[in-house]
C-alpha positions as a printed Julia matrix, in Angstrom:
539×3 Matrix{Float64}:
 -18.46  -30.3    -4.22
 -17.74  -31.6    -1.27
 -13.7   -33.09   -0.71
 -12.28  -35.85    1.51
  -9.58  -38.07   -0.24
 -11.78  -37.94   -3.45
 -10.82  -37.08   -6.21
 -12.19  -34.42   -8.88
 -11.68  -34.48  -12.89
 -11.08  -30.81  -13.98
 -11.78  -31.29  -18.19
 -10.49  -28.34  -20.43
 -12.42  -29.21  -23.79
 -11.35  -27.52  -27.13
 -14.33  -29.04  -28.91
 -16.66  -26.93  -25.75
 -14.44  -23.76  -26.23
 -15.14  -23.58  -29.82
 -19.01  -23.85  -28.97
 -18.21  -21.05  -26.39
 -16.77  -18.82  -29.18
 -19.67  -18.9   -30.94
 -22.41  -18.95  -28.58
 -21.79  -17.94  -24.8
 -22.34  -14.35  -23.82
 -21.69  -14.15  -20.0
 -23.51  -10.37  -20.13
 -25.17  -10.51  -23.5
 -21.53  -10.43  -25.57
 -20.43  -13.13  -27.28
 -16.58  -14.0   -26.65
 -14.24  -17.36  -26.22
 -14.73  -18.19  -22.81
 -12.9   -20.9   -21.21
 -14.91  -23.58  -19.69
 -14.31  -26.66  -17.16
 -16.29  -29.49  -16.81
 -18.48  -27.55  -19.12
 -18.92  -24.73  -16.64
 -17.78  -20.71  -16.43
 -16.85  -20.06  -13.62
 -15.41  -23.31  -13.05
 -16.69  -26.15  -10.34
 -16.5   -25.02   -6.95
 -14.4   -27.25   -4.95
 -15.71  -27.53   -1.11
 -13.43  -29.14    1.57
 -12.54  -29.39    5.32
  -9.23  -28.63    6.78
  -6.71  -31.5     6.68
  -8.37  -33.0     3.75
  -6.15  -34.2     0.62
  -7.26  -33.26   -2.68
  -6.71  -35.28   -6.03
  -7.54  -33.29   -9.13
  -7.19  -34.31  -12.79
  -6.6   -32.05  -15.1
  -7.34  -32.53  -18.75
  -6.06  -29.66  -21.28
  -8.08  -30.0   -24.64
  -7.14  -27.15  -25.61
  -5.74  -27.07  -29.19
  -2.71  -24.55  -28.7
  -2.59  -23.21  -24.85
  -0.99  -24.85  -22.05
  -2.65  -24.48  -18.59
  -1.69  -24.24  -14.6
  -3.95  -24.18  -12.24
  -3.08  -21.96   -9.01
  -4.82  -22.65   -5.89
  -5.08  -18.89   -4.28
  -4.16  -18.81   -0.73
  -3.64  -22.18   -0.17
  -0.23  -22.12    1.49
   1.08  -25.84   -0.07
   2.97  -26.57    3.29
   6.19  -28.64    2.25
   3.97  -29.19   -0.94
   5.6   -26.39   -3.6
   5.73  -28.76   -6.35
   2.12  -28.3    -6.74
   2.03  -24.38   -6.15
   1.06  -24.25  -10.56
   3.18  -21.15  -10.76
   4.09  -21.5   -14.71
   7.9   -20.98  -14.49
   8.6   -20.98  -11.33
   7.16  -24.56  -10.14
   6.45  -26.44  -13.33
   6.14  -25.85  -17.59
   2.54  -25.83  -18.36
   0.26  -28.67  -19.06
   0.99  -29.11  -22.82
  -2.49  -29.03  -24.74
  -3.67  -33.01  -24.97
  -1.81  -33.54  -22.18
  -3.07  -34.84  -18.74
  -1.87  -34.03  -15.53
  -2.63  -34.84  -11.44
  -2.08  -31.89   -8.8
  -2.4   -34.03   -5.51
  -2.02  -32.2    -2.27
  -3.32  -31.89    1.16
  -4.9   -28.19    2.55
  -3.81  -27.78    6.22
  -5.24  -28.7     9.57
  -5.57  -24.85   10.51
  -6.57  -23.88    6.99
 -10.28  -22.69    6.3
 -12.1   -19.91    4.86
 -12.85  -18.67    1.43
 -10.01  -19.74   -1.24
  -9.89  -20.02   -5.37
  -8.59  -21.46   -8.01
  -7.82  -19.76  -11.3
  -5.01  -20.24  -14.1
  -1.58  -19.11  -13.68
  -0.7   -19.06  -17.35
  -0.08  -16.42  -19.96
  -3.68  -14.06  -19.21
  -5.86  -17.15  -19.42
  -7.98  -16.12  -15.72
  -9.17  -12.85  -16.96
 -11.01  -14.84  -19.61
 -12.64  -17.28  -16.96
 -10.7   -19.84  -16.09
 -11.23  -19.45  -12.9
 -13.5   -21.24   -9.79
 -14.16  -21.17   -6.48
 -12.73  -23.35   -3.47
 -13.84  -23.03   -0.19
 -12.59  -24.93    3.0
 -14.64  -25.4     5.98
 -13.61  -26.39    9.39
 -15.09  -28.34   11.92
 -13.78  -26.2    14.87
 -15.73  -23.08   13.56
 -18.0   -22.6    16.99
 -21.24  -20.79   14.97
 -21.42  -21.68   11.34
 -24.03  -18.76    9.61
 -27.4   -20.46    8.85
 -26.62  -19.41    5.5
 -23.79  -19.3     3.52
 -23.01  -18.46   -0.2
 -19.8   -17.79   -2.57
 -20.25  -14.63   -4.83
 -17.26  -14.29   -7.01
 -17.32  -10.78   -8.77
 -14.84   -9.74  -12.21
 -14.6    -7.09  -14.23
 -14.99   -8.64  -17.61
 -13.62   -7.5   -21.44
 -15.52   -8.15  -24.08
 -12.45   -8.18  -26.24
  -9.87  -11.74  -25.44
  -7.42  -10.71  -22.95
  -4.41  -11.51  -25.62
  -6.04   -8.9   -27.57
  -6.26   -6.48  -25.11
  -2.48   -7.56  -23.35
  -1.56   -6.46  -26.95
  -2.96   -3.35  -26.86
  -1.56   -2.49  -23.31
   2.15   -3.36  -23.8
   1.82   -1.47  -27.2
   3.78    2.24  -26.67
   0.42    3.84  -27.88
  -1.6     2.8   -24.79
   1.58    5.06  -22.67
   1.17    2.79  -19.46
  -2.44    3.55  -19.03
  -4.07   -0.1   -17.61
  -7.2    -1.26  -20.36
 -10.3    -0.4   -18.49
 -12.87   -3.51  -18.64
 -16.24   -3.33  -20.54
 -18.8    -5.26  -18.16
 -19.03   -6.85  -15.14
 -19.96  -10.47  -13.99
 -21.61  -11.47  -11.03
 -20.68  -15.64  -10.47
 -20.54  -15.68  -14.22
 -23.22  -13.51  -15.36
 -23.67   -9.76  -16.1
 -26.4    -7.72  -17.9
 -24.42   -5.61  -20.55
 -27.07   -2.58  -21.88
 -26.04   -3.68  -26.03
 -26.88    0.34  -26.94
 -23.41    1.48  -25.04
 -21.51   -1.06  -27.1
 -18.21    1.67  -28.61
 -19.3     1.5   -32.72
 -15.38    1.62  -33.12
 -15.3    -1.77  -31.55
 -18.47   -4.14  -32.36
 -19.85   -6.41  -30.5
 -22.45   -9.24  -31.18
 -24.66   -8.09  -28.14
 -28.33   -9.79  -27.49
 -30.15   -7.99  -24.83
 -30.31   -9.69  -21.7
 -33.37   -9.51  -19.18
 -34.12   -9.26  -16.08
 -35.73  -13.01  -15.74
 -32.61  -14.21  -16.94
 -30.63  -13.26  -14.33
 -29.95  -15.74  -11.58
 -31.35  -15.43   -7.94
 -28.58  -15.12   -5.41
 -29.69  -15.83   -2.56
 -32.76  -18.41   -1.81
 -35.34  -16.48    0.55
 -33.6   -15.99    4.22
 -34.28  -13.05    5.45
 -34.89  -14.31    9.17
 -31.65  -16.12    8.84
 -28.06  -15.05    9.65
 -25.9   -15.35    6.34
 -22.75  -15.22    5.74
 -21.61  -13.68    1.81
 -18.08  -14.51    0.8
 -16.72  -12.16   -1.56
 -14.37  -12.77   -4.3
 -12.63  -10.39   -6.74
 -11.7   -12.71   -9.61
 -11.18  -10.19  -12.1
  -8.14   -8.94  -13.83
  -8.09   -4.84  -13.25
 -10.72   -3.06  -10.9
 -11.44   -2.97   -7.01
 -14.53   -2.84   -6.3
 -16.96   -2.06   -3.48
 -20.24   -3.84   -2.34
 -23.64   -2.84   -1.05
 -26.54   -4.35    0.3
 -30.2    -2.71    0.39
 -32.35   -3.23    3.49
 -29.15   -5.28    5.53
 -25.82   -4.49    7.56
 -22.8    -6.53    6.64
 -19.83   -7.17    9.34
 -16.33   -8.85    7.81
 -15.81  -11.77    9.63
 -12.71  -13.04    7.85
 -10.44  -11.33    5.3
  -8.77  -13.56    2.74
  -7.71  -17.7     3.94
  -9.94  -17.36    7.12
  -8.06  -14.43    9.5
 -10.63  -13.17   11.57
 -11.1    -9.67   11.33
 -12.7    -6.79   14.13
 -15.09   -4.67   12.52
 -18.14   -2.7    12.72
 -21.23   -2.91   10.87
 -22.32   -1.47    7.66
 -23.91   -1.42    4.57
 -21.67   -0.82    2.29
 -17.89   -2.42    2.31
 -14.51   -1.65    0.1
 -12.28   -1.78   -1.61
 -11.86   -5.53   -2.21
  -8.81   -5.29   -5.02
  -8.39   -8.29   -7.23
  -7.2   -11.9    -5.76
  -8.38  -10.42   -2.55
 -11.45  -12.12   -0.84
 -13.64  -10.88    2.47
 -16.42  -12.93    4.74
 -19.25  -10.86    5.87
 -22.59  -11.62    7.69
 -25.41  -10.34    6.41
 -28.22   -9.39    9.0
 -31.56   -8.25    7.16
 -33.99   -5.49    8.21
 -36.77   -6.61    9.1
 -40.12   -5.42    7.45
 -37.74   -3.74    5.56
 -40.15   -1.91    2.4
 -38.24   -2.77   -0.79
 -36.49   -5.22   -2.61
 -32.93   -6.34   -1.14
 -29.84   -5.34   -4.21
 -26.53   -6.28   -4.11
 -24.89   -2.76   -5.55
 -21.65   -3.27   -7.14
 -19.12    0.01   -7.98
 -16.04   -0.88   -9.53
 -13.28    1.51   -8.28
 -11.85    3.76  -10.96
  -8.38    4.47   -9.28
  -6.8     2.67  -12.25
  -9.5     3.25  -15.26
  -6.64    6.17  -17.05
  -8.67    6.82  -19.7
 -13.08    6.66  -20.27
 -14.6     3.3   -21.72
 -18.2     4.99  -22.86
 -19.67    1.2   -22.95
 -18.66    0.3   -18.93
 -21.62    1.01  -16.73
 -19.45    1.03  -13.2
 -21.88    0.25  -10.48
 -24.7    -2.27  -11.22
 -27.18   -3.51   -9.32
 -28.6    -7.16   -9.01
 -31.94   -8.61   -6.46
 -30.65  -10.81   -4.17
 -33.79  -12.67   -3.91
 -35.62  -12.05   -7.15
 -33.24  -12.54   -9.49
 -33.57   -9.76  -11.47
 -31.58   -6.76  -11.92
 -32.52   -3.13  -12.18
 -33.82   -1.82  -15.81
 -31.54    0.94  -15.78
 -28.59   -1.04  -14.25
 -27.22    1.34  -12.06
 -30.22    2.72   -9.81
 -28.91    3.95   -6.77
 -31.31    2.74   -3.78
 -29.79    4.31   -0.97
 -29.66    8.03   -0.52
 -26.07    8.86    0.21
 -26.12    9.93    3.11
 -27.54    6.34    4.41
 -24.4     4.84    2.82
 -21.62    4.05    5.56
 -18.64    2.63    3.32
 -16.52    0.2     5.9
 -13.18    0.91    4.4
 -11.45   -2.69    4.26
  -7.92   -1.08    4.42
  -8.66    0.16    8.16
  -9.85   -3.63    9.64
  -7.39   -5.14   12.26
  -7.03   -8.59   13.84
  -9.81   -9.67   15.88
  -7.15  -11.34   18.79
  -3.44   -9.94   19.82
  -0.68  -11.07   17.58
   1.8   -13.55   19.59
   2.99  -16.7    17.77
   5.35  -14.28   15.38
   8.78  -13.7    16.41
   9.47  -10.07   17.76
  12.3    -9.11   15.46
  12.66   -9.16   11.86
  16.32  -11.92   11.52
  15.95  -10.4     7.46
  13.98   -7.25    5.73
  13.84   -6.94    1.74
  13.03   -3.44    0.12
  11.47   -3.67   -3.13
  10.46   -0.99   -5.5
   7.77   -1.97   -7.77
   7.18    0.19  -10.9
   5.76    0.44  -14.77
   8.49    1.99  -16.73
   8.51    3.41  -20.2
  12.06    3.36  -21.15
  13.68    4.32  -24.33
  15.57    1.3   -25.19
  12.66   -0.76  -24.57
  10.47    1.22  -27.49
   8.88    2.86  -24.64
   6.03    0.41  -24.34
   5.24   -0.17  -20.74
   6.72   -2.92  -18.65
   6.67   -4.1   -14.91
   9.97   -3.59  -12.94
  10.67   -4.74   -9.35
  14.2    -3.38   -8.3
  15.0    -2.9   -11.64
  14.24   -6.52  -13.06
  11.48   -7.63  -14.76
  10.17  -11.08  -14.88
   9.76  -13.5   -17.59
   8.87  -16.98  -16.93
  11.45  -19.59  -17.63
  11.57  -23.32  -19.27
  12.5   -24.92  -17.45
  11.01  -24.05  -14.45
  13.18  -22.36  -11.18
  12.14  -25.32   -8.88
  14.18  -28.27  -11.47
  17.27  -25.95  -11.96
  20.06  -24.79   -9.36
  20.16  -21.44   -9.14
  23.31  -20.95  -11.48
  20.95  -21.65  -14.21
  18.64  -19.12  -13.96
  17.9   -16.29  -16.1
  18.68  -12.55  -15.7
  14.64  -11.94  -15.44
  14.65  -13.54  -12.02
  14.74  -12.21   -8.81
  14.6   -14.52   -6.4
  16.04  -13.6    -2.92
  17.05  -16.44   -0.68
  16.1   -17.01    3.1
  17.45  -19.5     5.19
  15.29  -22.17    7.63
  16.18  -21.69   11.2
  16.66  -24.71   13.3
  14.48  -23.5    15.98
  11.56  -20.87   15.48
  10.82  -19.87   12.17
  12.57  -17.16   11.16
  10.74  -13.69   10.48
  11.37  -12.11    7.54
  10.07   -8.79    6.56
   8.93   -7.2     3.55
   8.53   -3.95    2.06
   6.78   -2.94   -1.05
   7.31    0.89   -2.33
   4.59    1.24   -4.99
   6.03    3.92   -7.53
   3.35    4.49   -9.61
   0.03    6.54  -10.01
  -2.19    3.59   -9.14
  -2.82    0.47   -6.66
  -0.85   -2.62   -7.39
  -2.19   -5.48   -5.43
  -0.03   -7.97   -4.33
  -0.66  -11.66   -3.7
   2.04  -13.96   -2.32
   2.33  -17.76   -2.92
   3.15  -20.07    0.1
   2.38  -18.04    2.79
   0.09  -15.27    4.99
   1.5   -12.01    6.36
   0.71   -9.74    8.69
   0.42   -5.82    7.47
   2.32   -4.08    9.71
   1.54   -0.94    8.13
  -0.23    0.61    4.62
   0.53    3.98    3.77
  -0.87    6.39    0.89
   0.83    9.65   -0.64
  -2.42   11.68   -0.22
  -0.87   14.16   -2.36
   1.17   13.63   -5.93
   4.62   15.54   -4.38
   6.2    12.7    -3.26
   6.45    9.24   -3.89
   6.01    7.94   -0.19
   8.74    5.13   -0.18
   9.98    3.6     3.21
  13.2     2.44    3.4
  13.8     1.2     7.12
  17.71    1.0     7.22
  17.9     4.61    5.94
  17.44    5.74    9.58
  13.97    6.96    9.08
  10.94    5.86   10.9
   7.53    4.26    9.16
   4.94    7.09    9.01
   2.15    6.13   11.29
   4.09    3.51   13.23
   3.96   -0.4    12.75
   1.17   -1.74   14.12
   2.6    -5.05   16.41
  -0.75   -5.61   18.55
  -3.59   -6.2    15.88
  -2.12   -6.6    12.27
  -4.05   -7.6     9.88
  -3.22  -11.36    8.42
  -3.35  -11.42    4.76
  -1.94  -13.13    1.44
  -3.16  -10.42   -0.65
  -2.7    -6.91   -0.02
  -3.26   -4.01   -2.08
  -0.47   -1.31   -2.25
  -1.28    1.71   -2.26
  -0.44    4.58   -4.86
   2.48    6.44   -4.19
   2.99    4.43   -1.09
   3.88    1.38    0.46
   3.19   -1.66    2.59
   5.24   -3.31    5.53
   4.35   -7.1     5.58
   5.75   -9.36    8.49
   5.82  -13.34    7.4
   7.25  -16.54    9.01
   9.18  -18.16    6.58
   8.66  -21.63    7.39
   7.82  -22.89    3.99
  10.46  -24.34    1.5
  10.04  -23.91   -1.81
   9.82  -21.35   -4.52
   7.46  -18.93   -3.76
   6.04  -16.02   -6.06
   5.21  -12.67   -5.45
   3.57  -10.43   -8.07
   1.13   -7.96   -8.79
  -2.41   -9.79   -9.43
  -3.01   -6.98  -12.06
  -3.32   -9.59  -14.56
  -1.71   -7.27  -17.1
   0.97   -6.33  -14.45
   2.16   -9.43  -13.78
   2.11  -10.31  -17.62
   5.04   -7.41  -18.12
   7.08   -8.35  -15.76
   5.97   -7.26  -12.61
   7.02  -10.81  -10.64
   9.6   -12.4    -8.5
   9.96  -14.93   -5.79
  11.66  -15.56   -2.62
  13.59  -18.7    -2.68
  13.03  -20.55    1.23
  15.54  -23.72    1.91
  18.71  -25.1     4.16
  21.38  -23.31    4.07
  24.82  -23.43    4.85
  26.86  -20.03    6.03
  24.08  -18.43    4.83
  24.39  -20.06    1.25
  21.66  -22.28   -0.23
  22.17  -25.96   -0.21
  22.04  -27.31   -3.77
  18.54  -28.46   -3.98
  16.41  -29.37   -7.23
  13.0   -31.05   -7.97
  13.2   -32.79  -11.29
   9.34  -33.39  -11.01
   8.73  -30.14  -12.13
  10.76  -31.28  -15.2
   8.03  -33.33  -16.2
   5.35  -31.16  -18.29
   8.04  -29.62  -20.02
   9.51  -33.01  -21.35
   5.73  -33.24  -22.54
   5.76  -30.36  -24.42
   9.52  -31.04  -27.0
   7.39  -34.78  -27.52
């Protein structure tokens, strides 16, 4: 769909959920799915930079309320429509209608999404794509397509939320059973686990859905979403060399060539073109391998790397067929891409740097079940939201750092994230891009490779000042850290949190609070607006 001040009914229907429960199987499974405008994955919204977008959203559902997030979309002086469930408004009460109205930026374009941003409702699909185009781009690819990839559980994600903050599971994340391409897998029904049954009907390879339409003599340009809930994953193309383009909302990226590209963690999204071999002998497969870094324990009924035709629309019999020999496989590791121009329009010095610590503890006093701590607080959303409340009235499960607007240039403010645990945590920030002054990994399990720049000691390997990457996603590494650089020329309320949908659902959350200030101190400021659903929801 195509956007220029028009406007675009998203419907949430309980009466189509309940036919999903019984009927839709994604890969073959039957689950509740959640459906808009009758669709999973949702409508994808197309636009141009500068345009304003009106969206009505219906919630149908019987019991759920809904936000809708719109994924690196920066809401310039718009944070009232961020959809951050306790932080910028209550949910949409079920019945209940509501309009997010807002305009994308002049110098926004490149591949977005929009997916819910209550309770664990994305990881069941409600989720879509958005992409914004701009008029300024000097060769627009011949071809160009949205491929959203998920890991996908067969079980509901409250179920399996349940089982993860439950002691028994000891921190280990729930390792997904399938995996969807744009909506649609090919489960194998015989590795369903008998422990956990599934109503499985053996899907084809006619009823998979081409890809691609035929252009091979065509330049095309694939852009890849992770819109699942757990897993990384890494992409391959038979009989074709990819080059990123763009990384995330549109940064241009300098890259080589290759076949195969990763790891692309979840909320994170990449541009390539495709160029195709010509009279190349075999069919053309998109390969798929979901990373394992976080799979703690073995899921007999996950297949990890599938394959799907591009052009054919049909996948391979076995599934997994590997059609490369490995040593014509040349992974482009994403982590290692830099800016495609020099760095210049952010300020030199940092005015402000936060430390955080992010971690999944199993404490005592909290029955040891597992739950997400950044400096020692964990988040919980509150009613009602931060954005209608002064800051006296929020919660001890907030942490929400303040930074003041400067007058004159905007003010950098840098950020790093120490990643204590045994696995990637990959960050997304609301509001705003960052460059990635550095990413460093604990190769070994000694040490827990924290930075902490006012202790005297310098960043491992250096910041990198010329070429940073530009990113609003950024995967943390294990044992490591990151060292993000941001203008903080946005007020509002903006969260930060782990896009490990189960993460973020135990706390692992907070927000950095962006306004006037005076002597340093915030200047009273509330939004009653984002009052409004949660009057809705005591009526």
């Amino acid at each position: 769909m195509m956007a220029q001040d028009e406007e675009y009914d998203g419907l949430l229907d309980d009466e189509t959920l309940h036919q999903i429960y019984r009927a839709t199987s994604p890969d073959g499974v039957q689950k509740r799915v959640y459906l808009v405008n009758n669709e999973f994955p949702g409508p994808t919204i197309e636009a141009r930079s500068g345009d304003r977008l009106v969206l009505h959203i219906h919630n149908g559902l019987q019991a759920e309320g809904v936000s809708i997030h719109w994924h690196g979309l920066r809401m310039k002086g718009q944070n009232l429509m961020d959809g951050a469930a306790g932080i910028t408004q209550c949910p949409i009460p079920p019945g209940h209608d509501y309009i997010y109205n807002f305009t994308i930026g002049d110098d926004e374009y490149g591949t977005f999404w929009w997916h819910s941003h209550s309770e664990v409702q994305r990881a069941d699909g409600l989720w879509g794509g958005l992409v914004v185009h701009s008029s300024q781009e000097a060769s627009p690819p011949q071809e160009d397509y949205l491929v959203m990839v998920s890991d996908w559980f067969h079980r509901n994600q409250t179920e399996v939320l349940a089982w993860y903050a439950d002691a028994s599971s000891r921190g280990n994340e729930p390792v997904p059973d399938s995996l969807l391409l744009n909506g649609i897998g090919r489960f194998n029904c015989s590795m369903a686990v008998p422990a956990r049954p599934v109503v499985c009907s053996q899907k084809t390879s006619d009823e998979l859905a081409t890809l691609l339409s035929p252009c091979r003599d065509k330049l095309t340009r694939l852009r890849f979403v992770n819109a699942g809930s757990v897993a990384g994953l890494s992409v391959q193309i038979d009989g074709a060399t990819m080059q990123p383009v763009r990384v995330d909302g549109g940064f241009s990226v300098r890259a080589e060539t290759s076949n195969s590209i990763g790891i692309i963690y979840p909320g994170e999204r990449v541009e390539v073109d495709v160029k195709w071999i010509e009279d190349y002998p075999g069919d053309h497969f998109l390969r798929i391998d979901l990373d394992s870094e976080n799979f703690g324990y073995p899921n007999p009924a996950l297949n990890p790397t599938q394959s799907f035709s591009i052009f054919e629309g049909k996948g391979d019999e076995d599934g997994h067929k590997e059609h490369l020999a490995p040593s014509e496989t040349r992974t482009l590791d994403l982590q290692n891409l830099t800016a495609a121009t020099r760095v210049s329009e952010i300020p030199s010095t940092a005015k402000e740097t936060f430390v955080l610590y992010a971690k999944t503890e199993k404490l005592a006093h909290l029955n040891y079940e597992p739950v997400g701590f950044i400096n020692h607080t964990s988040w919980k959303p509150q009613s009602p939201p931060l954005l209608s409340q002064n800051r006296s009235a929020w919660d001890d499960n907030q942490l929400v750092p303040f930074i003041g607007l400067s007058s004159d240039e905007p003010t950098r403010v840098d950020i790093v994230i120490n990643n204590l645990d045994d696995g990637a945590h990959p960050f997304h920030l609301h509001g705003h891009s960052f460059y990635v002054l550095l990413s460093y990994r604990d190769e070994g399990r000694s040490g827990w490779g924290s930075y902490h720049p006012h202790s005297g000691e310098q960043p491992p390997n250096g910041l990198n000042l010329d070429l940073p990457l530009r990113k609003d996603t950024v995967s943390v590494p294990r044992r490591g850290h990151v060292v993000l650089a941001l203008a903080a020329d946005n007020p509002g309320i903006w969260m930060l949190h782990c896009h490990m949908l189960v993460h973020m659902a135990r706390g692992m959350a907070m927000a950095f609070h962006i306004g006037d200030a005076v002597d340093g101190k915030p200047i009273v400021s509330t939004n009653h607006r984002a009052n409004e659903l949660c009057k809705r929801e005591t009526s």
